[in-house]
N, C-alpha and C positions, 0 to 999 in steps of 0.2 A: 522272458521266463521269470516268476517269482524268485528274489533270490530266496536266502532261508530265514525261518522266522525269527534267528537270533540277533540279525542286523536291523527287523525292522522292531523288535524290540531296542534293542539300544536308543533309538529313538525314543521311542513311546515312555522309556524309565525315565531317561533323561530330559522330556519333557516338561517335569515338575520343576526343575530348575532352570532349564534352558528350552525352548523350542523356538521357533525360528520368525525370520522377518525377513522385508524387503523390499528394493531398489536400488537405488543409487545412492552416495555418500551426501549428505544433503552439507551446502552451505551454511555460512552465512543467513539468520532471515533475513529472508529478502523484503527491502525498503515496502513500506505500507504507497510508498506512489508507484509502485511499480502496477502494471496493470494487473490483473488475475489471467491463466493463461487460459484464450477461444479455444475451447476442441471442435474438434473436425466434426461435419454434421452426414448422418446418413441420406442416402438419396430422399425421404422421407424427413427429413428435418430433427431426428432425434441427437442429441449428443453421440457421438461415436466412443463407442469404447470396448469395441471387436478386436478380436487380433487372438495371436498363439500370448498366452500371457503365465511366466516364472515367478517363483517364490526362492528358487534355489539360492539367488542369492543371500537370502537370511536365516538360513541354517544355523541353528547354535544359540539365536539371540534369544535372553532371558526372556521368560515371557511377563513377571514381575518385575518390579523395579528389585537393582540390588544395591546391596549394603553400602557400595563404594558410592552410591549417588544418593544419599537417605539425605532426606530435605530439599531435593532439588525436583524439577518439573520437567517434563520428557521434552519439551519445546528449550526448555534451557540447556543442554546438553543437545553442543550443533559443533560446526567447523572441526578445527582440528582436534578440539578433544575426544569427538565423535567418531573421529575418520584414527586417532589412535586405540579407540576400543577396539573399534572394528577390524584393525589389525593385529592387536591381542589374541581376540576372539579367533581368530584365522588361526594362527600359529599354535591357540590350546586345541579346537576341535582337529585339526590336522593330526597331533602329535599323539590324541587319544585314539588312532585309527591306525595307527603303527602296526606293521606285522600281517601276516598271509592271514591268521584268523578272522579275518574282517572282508577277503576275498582277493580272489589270483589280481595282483598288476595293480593293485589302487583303483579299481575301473571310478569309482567316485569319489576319489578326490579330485581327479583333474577336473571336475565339473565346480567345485566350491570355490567361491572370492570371497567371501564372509566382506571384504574391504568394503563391496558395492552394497552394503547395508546401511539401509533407511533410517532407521534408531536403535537405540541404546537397551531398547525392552517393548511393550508389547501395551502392556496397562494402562488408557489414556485419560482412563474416570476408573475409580476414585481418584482424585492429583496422586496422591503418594502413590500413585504406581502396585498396589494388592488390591486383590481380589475382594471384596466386601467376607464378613464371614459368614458362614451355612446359620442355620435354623436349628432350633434343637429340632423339629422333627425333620429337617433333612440327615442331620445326625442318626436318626434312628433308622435309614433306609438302608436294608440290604446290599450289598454289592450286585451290581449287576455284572452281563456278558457282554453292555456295548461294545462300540469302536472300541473304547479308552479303558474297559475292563482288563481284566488282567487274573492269572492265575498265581495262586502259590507254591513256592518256591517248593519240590520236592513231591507235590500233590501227585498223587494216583489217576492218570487219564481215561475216564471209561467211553468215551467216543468225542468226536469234534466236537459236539454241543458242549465240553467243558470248556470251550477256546473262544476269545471274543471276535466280533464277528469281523475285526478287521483282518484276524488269524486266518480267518475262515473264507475269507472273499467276499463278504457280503455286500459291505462298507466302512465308509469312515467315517462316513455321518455327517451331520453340522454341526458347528462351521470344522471340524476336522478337515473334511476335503480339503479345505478351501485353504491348511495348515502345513508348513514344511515338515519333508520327512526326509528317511536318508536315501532315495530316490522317486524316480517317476512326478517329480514337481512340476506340472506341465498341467495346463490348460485350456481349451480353448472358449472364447465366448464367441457367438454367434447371434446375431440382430437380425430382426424382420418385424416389418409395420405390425404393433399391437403384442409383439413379446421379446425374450431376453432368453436364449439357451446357454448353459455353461456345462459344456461337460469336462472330464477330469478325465487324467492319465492314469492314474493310480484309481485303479475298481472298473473303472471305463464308466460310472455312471454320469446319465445328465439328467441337469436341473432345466425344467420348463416352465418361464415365469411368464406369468399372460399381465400383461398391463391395462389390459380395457375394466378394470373397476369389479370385476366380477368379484362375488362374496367366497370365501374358505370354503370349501368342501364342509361336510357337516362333522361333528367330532364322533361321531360312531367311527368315522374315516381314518386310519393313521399309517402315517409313511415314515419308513426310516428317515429320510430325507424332509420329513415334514411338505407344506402345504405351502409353496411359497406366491404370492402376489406383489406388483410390484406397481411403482407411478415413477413419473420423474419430480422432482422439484427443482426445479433451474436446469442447472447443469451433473447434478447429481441422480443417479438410479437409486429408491430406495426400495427395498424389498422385506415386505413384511413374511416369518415365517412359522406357521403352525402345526397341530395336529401332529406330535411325533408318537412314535412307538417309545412304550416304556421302556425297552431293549437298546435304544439308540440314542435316548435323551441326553445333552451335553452334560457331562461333568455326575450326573446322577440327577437332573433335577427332575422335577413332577413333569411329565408327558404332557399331564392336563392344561398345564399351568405355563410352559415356557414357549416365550414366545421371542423369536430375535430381530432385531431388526439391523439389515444390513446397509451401508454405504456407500454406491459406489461411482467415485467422482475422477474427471482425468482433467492429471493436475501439469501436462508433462506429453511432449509427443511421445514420449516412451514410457509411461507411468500412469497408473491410477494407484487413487488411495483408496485404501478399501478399509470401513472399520463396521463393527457387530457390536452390537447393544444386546446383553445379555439379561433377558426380564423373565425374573418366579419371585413373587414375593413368598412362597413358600418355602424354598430353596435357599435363596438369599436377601441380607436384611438389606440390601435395596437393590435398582438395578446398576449392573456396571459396564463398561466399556472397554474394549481392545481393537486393534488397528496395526497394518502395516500397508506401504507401499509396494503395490504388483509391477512387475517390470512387463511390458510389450515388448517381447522379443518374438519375432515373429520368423527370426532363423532354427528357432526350436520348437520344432512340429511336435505334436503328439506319437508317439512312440505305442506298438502294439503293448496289451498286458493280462500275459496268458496265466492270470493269478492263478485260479483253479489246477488250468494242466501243467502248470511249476510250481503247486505246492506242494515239494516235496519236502519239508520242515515239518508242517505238518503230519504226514505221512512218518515219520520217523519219527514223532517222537508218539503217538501211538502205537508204533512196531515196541520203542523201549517200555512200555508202561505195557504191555503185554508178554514181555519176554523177562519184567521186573513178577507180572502176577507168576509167573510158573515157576519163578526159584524164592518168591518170596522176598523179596531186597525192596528197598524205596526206592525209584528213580535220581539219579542226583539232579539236583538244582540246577551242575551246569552241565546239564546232559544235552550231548549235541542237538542244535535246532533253538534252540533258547535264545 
């Protein structure tokens, strides 16, 4: 059952400053003689990289570089200084989740390690770790309702259409899915000669990547989830992805124009790296890059998610914004369900 939309908002605010990453606490780089590691091959000879596979572990992490590491390079910041962020990081996100208002018994924090995180932040290109900046006419774009929209604080609700569509059930978009939240971090991948499925615990949607070379659907075509195609190159899946709905497009960029292309390589019997290259030259004054390590955990199945018939968050704060129009009052900001 959906919890209430206040919890998955905390995320979604918090995001700007922190949202999440994952794997294991990485070493030491490992020696350049060291060999690169063979992954397991499907009956069909492709790289394997199937299984139940978590993000939960990188909950919290910056998704910018921050201030405390200004000059330094994501691959520079390893071993212990790494594995002490990441123990920071545990003990702050814990301590902000304090109290019954966040839900009976702590149901999720027993599930966070933040310690078994991958890196220190998320930004892998540009080096310095930010985001490239917008365009003046991305500047001038409206806000939208995607995944990542969001309402104002106090605003008069006249039906669900004012709520973004992760509010709503829709999605989460891309690469959102594919992004830690404060539950439902679970996915699985699934392999068969000639494509790649991913589908996701959180929305329950899947991705169906066909690898035989085939062209984009045509652009009259758009999918929340965009139009994804993929090949391999070595040992790596790469997935090209288009054709989105102006409604879902990441970050606000052009529909027309954004196109990602995804990474995904197993570095680790229990790991892939998985990074997105984010391209609009309309949007942004060049393209940039993000990444974190997936863990294969394959003791953590996919879990049902009866978002629709448990959103009652939703449902309630509609009930307030009509019970605000008959006495007249503004809803407060932090009116239950936020």
């Amino acid at each position: 059952m959906r919890a209430s939309l206040f919890m998955a908002s905390v995320v979604v605010v918090g995001a700007s400053v922190s949202i999440a990453a994952q794997a294991l606490p990485q070493k030491a780089a490992t020696p350049r003689s060291a060999k690169p590691f063979a992954p397991p091959r499907t009956p069909w000879g492709d790289p394997d990289i199937s299984g139940n596979v978590t993000n939960v572990f990188e909950a919290s992490t910056p998704f910018e570089r921050p201030d405390d590491f200004a000059g330094r390079r994501l691959e520079e910041v390893q071993g212990d200084e790494l594995a002490q962020f990441r123990s920071d990081l545990q003990k702050r996100t814990l301590s902000n989740f304090e109290g019954p208002l966040h839900g009976p018994d702590h149901w999720w924090q027993s599930i966070y390690d933040l310690r078994k995180g991958g890196q220190a932040w998320f930004v892998i290109d540009p080096p310095d770790g930010k985001i490239p900046p917008t365009t003046a006419d991305a500047q001038q774009r409206p806000r939208n309702q995607g995944p990542g929209g969001s309402y104002a604080p106090g605003e008069f609700w006249a039906s669900a259409a004012d709520f973004n569509l992760y509010d709503r059930c829709i999605t989460r978009g891309l690469p959102g899915s594919m992004m830690p939240a404060i539950y439902g971090n679970s996915y699985r991948i699934v392999q068969s000669p000639g494509q790649v499925a991913i589908q996701y615990e959180m929305i329950h949607e899947t991705r169906v990547i066909p690898l035989d070379g085939r062209p984009h659907v045509g652009q009259n075509i758009r999918l929340d989830m965009g139009d994804a195609r993929g090949h391999w190159e070595g040992n790596t899946l790469v997935v090209e992805t288009t054709n989105f709905t102006p409604r879902s497009a990441y970050r606000r960029a052009n529909a027309e124009k954004l196109k990602l292309i995804e990474r995904f390589t197993r570095v680790a019997p229990d790991k892939i790296m998985w990074t997105v290259t984010v391209d609009d030259s309309t949007t942004w004054t060049r393209p940039w890059t993000f990444g974190m390590p997936l863990t294969i955990l394959d003791s953590e199945a996919m879990q049902p998610y009866e978002c629709h018939e448990g959103n009652y968050g939703l449902m309630n704060m509609l009930e307030i914004a009509r019970a605000a129009d008959k006495t007249g009052a503004k809803p407060a900001a932090d009116a239950p369900g936020r």
